[in-house]
MILUM-164576 format. One record per residue (C-alpha): x, y, z; residue number from 1. Coordinates in Angstrom, 3 decimals, always signed. Example, Ala and Ser with C-alpha at 12.3 -4.5 7.8 and 13.67 -1.06 7.14 Angstrom:
2
> +12.300:-4.500:+7.800:1
> +13.670:-1.060:+7.140:2
//
This chain:
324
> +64.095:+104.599:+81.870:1
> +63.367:+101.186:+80.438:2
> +64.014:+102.292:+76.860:3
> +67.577:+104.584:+78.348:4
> +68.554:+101.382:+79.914:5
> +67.778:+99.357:+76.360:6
> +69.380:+101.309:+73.831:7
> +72.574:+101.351:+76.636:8
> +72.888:+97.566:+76.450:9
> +72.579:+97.452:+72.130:10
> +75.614:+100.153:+72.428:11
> +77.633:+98.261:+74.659:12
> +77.300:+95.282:+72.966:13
> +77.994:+96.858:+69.279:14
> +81.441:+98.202:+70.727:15
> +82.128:+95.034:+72.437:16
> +81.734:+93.184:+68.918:17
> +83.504:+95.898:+67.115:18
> +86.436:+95.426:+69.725:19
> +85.812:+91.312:+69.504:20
> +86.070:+90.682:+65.982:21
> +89.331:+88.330:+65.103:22
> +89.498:+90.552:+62.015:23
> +89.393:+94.068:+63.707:24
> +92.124:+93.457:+66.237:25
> +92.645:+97.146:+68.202:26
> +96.039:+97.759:+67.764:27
> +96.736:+101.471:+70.072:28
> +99.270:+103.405:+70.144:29
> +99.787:+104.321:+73.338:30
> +100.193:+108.845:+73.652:31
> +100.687:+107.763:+69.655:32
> +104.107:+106.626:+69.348:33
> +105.394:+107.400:+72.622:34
> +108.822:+104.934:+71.816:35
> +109.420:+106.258:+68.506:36
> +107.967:+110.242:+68.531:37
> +107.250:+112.656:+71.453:38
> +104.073:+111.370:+73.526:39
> +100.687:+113.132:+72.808:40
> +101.532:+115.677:+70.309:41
> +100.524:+116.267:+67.205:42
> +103.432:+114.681:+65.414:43
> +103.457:+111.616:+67.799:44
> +100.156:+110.854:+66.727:45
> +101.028:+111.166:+62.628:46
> +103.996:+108.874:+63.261:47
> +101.387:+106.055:+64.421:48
> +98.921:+107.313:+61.608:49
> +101.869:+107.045:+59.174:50
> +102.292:+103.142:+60.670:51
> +98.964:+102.241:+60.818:52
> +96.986:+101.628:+64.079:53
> +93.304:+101.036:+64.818:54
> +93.089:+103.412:+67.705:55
> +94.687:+106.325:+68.632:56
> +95.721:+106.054:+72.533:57
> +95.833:+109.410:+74.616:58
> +95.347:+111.435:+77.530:59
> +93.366:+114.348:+78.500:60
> +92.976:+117.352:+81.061:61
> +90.869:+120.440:+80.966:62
> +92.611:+123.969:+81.657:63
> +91.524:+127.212:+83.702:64
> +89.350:+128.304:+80.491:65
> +87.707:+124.820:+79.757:66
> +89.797:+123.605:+76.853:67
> +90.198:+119.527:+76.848:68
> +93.952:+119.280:+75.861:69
> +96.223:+116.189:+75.589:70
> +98.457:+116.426:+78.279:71
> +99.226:+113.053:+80.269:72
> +100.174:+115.009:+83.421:73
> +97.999:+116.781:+86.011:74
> +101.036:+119.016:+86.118:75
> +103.757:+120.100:+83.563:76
> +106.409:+117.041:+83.651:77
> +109.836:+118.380:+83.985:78
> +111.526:+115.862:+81.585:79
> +109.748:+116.673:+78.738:80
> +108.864:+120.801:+78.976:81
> +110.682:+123.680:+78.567:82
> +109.771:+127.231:+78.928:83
> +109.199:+129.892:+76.052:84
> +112.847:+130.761:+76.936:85
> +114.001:+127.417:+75.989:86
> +115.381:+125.866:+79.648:87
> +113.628:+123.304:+80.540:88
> +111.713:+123.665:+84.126:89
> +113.581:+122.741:+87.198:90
> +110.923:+121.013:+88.923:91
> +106.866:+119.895:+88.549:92
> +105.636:+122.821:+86.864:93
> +101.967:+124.452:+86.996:94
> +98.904:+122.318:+87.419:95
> +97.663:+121.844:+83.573:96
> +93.795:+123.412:+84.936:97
> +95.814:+126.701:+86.127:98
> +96.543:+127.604:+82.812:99
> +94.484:+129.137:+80.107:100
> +95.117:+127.465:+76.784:101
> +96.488:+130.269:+75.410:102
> +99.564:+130.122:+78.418:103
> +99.566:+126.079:+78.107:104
> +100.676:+126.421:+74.559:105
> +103.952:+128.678:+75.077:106
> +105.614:+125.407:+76.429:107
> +107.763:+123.409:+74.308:108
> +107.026:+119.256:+74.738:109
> +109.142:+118.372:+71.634:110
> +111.889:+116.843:+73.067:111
> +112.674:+114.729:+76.585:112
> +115.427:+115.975:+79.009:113
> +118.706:+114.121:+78.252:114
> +120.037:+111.927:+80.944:115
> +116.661:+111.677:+83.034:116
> +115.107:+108.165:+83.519:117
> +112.390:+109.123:+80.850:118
> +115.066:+109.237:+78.344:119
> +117.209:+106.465:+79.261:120
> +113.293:+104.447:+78.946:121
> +113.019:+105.451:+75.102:122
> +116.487:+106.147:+73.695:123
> +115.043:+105.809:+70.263:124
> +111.965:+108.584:+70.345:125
> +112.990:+111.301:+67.990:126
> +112.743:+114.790:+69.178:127
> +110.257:+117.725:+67.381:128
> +111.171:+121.024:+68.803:129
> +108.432:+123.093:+68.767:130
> +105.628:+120.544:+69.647:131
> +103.040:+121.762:+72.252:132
> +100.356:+120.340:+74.072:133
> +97.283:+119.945:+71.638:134
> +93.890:+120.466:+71.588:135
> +91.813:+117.311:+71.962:136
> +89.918:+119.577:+68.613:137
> +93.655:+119.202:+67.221:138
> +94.015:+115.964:+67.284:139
> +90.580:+115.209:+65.384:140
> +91.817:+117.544:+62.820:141
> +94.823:+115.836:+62.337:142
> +93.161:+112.607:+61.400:143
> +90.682:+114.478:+58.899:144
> +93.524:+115.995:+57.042:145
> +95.038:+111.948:+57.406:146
> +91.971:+111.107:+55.394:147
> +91.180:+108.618:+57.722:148
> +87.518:+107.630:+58.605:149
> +88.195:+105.128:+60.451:150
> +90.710:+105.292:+63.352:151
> +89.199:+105.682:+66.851:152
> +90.464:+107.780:+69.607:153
> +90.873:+106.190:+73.372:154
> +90.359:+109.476:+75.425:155
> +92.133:+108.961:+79.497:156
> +90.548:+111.392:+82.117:157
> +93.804:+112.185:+83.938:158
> +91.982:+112.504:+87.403:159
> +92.951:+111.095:+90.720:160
> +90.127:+110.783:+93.342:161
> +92.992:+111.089:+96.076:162
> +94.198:+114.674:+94.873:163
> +91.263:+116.421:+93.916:164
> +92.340:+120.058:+94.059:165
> +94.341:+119.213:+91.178:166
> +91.872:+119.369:+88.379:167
> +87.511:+119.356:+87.612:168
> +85.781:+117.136:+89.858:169
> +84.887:+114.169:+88.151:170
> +81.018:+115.109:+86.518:171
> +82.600:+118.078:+85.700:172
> +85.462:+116.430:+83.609:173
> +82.965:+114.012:+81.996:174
> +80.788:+116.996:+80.856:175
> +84.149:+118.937:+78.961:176
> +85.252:+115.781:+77.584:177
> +81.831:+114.760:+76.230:178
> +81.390:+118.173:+75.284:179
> +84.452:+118.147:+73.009:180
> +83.714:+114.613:+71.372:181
> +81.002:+115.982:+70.086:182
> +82.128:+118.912:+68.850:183
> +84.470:+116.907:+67.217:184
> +81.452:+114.571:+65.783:185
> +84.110:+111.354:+66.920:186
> +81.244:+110.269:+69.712:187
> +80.887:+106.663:+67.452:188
> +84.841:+106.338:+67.138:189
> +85.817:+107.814:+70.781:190
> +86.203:+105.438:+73.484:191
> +86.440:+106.990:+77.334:192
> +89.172:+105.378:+79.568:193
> +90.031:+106.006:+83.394:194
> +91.623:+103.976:+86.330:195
> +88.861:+106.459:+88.424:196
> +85.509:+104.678:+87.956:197
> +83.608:+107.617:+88.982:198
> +84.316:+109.769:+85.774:199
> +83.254:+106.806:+83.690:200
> +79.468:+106.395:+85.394:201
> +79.602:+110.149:+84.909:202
> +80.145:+109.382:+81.313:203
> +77.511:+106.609:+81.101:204
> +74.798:+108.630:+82.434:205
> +76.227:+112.238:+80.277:206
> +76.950:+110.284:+76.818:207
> +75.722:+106.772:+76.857:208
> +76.365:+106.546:+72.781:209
> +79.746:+106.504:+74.056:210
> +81.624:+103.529:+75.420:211
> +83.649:+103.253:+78.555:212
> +87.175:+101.293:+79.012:213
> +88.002:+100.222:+82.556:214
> +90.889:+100.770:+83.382:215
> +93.228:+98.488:+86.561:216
> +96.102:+98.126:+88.546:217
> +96.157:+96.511:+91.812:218
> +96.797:+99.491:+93.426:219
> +93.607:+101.524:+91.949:220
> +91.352:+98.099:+93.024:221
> +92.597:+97.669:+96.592:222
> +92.016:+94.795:+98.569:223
> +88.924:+92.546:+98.856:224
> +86.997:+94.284:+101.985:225
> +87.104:+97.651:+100.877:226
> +85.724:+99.942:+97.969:227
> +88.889:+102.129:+96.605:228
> +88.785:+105.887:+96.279:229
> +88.893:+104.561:+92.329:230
> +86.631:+102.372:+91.984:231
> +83.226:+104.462:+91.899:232
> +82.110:+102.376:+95.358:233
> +82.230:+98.749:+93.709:234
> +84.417:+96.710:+95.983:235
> +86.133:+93.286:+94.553:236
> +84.493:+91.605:+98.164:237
> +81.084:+92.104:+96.246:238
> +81.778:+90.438:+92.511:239
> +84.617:+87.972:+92.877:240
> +86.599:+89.473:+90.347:241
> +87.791:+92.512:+88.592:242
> +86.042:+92.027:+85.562:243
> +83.050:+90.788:+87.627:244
> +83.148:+94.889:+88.547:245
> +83.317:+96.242:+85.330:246
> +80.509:+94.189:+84.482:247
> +78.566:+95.628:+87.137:248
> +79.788:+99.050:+86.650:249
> +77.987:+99.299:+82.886:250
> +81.708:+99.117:+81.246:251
> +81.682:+97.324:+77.419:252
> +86.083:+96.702:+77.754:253
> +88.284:+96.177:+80.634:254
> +91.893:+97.432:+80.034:255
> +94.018:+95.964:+82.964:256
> +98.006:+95.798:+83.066:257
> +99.265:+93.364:+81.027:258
> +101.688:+91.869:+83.401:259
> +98.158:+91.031:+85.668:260
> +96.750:+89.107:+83.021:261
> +96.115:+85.458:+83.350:262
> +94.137:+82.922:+80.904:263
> +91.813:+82.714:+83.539:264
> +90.613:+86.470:+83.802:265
> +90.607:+86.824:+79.851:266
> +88.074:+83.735:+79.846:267
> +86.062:+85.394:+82.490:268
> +85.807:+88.642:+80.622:269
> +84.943:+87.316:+77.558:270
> +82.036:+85.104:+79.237:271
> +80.779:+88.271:+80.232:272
> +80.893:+90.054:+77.434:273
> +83.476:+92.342:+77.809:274
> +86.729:+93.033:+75.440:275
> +90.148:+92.679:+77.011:276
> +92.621:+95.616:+75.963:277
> +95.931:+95.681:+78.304:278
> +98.034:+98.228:+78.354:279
> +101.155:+98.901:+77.824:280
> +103.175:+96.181:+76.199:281
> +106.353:+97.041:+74.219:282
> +108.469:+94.116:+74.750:283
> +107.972:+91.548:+71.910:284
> +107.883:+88.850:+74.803:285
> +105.022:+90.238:+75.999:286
> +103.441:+90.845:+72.666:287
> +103.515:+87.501:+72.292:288
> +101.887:+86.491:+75.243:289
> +99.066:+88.369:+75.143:290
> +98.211:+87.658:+71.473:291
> +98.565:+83.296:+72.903:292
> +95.855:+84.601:+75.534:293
> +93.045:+86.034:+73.102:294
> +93.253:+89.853:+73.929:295
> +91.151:+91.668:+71.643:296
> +93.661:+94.489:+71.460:297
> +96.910:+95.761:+72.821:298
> +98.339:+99.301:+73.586:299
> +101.839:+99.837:+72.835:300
> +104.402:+102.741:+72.617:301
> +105.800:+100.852:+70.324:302
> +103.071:+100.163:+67.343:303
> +105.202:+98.899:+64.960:304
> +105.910:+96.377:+66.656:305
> +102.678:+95.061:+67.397:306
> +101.971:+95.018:+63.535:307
> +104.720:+92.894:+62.715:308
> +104.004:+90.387:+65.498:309
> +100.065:+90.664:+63.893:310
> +101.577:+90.472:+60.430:311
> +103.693:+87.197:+61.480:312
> +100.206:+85.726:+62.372:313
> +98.411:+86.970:+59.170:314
> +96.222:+88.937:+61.463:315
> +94.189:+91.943:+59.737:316
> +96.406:+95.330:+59.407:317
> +95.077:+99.236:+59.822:318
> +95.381:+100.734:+56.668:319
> +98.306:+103.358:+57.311:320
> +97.325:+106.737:+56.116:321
> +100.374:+109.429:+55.905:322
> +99.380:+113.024:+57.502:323
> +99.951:+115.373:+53.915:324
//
């Protein structure tokens, strides 16, 4: 247990100073291009490999037959799915773990549904009819026939502790998703993300070569007196802070909202060791801003962005590697 416990702390602390390092800033794209290509599909993800971009950002969920897909939804999202038939659904569709793979991959997630608020949000993503929900297997693929051997992949269990009928239970979900990292032999360049705390210790004790990203809102933390349905049973009452809890819950990077960061909370995460990586800024603004406070990376649906504001400040660029 001594020598478990050990080897956990050397890992944490390697991807800590792998995230830490001025000159290996983690620039994500966030579902891979989500402002400039369809979000979490294969071509999405060669439009940020094709800009350049440390770490591939995206989401997962695990259908009726055990596949790990990238799908941000529990459910089928009406404004950016249509049927084999071509008409787009008319409300939520199926749960994502009803489906087998097989019927998960008849939908079309190419394009978003004019006039809805998701398109009026990213006016400039260009559509890919024909794009489907990949294969986590896919996506690792992609990057191989990229050529590049270095990009990492930040993997979100889409799980919500309030609504668990909706997909595996939260062990379960750890398993599949550790399962298919290493499949994939990506367990040294995956990173596992989740606002629900619980599939992260599940992750720590499944696939400790494998580091964890805390994810926060003020919502998933809840108030002071009481531990959140997200929050694995760690309640902000007991540490003083929120990255006082990820500390305690084993996690190496804390990735809160980047309107809810303050000078004060990046200094306290970096005293304890952790890397700060907030999610999702697009606006150059707030770009800006967060690169003034020291963040150690930044997710964006907008990468190219975030490499010229790096660029501007001679900051270290990903090497951008075309898919053939």
């Amino acid at each position: 247990m001594a020598f478990a416990r050990l080897r956990r702390a050397i890992l944490l602390a390697a991807a800590t100073l792998a995230m830490t390092d001025g000159a290996a800033f983690d620039l994500q794209g966030h579902r891979g291009a989500r402002g400039l290509a369809p979000e979490n599909t294969l071509p999405g993800f060669a439009r940020a490999l094709a800009i350049g971009v440390t770490t591939l950002e995206l989401d997962c969920g695990v259908t009726r037959d055990g596949v790990v897909v990238v799908s941000h939804d529990r459910r089928l999202n009406p404004d950016i799915t249509r049927r084999p038939d071509g008409m787009w659904l008319d409300g939520p569709g199926p749960l994502i773990h009803s489906l087998d793979y097989a019927e998960l991959a008849r939908y079309d997630v190419g394009r978003i549904r004019p006039g809805s608020e998701y398109a009026k949000r990213f006016p400039g993503q260009a559509a890919v009819d024909g794009a489907r929900i990949p294969r986590l297997a896919d996506v690792f693929a992609l990057v191989e026939r990229a050529g590049n051997r270095t990009v990492r992949f930040n993997v979100e269990t889409k799980i919500d502790p309030t609504r668990p009928e909706e997909t595996l239970g939260p062990e379960a979900f750890a398993r599949a998703l550790v399962r298919a990292v290493r499949a994939g032999g990506m367990a040294r360049r995956t990173t596992i993300q989740s606002f629900d705390w619980r599939t992260l210790r599940a992750v720590q004790a499944e696939a400790p070569e494998i580091a964890t990203v805390y994810l926060s809102t003020a919502d998933t933390i809840g108030p002071g007196d009481r531990a959140s349905p997200w929050t694995a049973g760690l309640r902000p009452r007991d540490h003083g802070s929120v990255p006082a809890m990820v500390k305690a819950a084993g996690g190496a990077i804390w990735s809160p909202g980047h309107a809810e960061l303050t000078p004060a909370l990046v200094a306290e995460a970096h005293r304890l060791g952790l890397a700060v990586i907030p999610w999702t800024a697009n606006a150059p603004a707030d770009i800006e801003r967060l690169l003034d406070l020291g963040v150690d990376g930044i997710i964006s649906d907008y990468p190219d962005r975030l490499r010229a504001a790096l660029a501007a400040r001679g900051r270290a660029l990903p090497t951008p590697t075309p898919v053939p």
